[in-house]
C-alpha positions as CSV (number, residue, x, y, z in Angstrom):
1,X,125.5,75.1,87.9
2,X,124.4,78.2,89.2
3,X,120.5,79.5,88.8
4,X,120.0,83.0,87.4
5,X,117.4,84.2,88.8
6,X,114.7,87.3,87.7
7,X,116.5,89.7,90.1
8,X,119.8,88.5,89.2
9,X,119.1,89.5,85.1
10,X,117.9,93.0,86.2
11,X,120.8,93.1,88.4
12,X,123.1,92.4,85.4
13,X,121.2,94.8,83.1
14,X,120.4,97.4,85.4
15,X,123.4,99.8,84.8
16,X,122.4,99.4,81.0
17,X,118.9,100.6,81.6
18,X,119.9,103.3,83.7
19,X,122.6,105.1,81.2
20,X,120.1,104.5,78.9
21,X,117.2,106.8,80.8
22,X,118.1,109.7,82.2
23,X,116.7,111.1,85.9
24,X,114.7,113.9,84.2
25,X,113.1,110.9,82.5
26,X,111.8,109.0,85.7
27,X,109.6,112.5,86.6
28,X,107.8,111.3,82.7
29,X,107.1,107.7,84.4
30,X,104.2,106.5,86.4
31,X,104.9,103.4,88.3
32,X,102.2,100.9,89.8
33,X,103.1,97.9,92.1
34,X,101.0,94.4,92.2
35,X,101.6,92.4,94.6
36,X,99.7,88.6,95.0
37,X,100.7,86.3,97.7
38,X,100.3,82.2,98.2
39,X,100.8,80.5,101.6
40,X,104.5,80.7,101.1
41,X,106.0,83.7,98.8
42,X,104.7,86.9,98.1
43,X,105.1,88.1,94.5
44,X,105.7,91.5,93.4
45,X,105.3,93.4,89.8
46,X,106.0,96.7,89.3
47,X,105.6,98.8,86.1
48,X,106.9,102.1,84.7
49,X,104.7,103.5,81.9
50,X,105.9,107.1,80.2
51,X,103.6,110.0,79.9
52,X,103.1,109.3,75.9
53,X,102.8,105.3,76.7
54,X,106.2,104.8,74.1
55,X,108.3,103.1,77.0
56,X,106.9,100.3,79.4
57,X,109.0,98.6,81.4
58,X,107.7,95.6,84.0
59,X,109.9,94.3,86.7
60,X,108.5,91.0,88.9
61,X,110.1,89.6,91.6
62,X,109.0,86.9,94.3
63,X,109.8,87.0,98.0
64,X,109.5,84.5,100.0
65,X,107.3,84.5,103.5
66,X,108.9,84.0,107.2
67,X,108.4,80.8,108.5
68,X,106.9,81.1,111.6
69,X,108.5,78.8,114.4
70,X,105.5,78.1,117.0
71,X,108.4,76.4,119.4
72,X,109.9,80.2,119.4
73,X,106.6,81.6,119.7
74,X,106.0,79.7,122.7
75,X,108.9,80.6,124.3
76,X,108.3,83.9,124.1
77,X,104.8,83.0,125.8
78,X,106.0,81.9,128.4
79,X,108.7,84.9,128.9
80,X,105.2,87.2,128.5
81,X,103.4,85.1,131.3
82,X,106.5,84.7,133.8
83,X,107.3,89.0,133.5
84,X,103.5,89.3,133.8
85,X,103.0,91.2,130.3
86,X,99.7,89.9,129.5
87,X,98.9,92.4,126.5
88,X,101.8,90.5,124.6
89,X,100.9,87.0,126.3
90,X,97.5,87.6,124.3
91,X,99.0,88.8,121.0
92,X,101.4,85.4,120.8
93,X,99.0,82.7,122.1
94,X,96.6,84.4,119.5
95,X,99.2,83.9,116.7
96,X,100.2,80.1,117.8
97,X,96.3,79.3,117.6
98,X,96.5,80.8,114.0
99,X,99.1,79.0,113.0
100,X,98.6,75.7,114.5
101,X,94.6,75.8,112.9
102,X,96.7,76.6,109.1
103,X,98.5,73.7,110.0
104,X,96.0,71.1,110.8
């Protein structure tokens, strides 16, 4: 069975909505975007009000994070230290000690 997802319905319905409104239309909308995030997904809601507030329409949508492999991270460490590019040596072993201090 397959999951429909948010996305997936305004995917389905989105050549509806759009004969429906016309371009000169969009110039009458004001859009805002909300975004909250958690440890693993961001969320995203975005919403078209018209001019005379007659028409709202509210589209949300989750993304999730990139997992951050530390193994990787490492490696890369080590490829900063052995070329002698300390700038980016500091940047990574910054971002593994932030990552292993979520993790414990």
């Amino acid at each position: 069975m397959r999951k429909i997802y948010l996305v997936d319905l305004f995917d389905l319905f989105a050549s509806d909505l759009a004969s429906s409104r016309s371009k000169s239309d969009e110039k009458d909308m004001t859009k805002t975007i909300e975004e909250f995030e958690s440890e693993t997904h961001t969320t995203k809601r975005e919403t078209w009000v018209s001019q005379d507030g007659t028409y709202r329409y509210t589209r949300t949508y989750s993304e999730p994070k990139a997992r951050v492999n530390v193994g990787e991270l490492e490696s890369r460490l080590k490829k900063a230290v052995e070329i002698e590019d300390y700038e980016t040596a500091a940047v990574l072993r910054d971002e593994i000690r932030k990552h292993r201090k979520k993790e414990a």
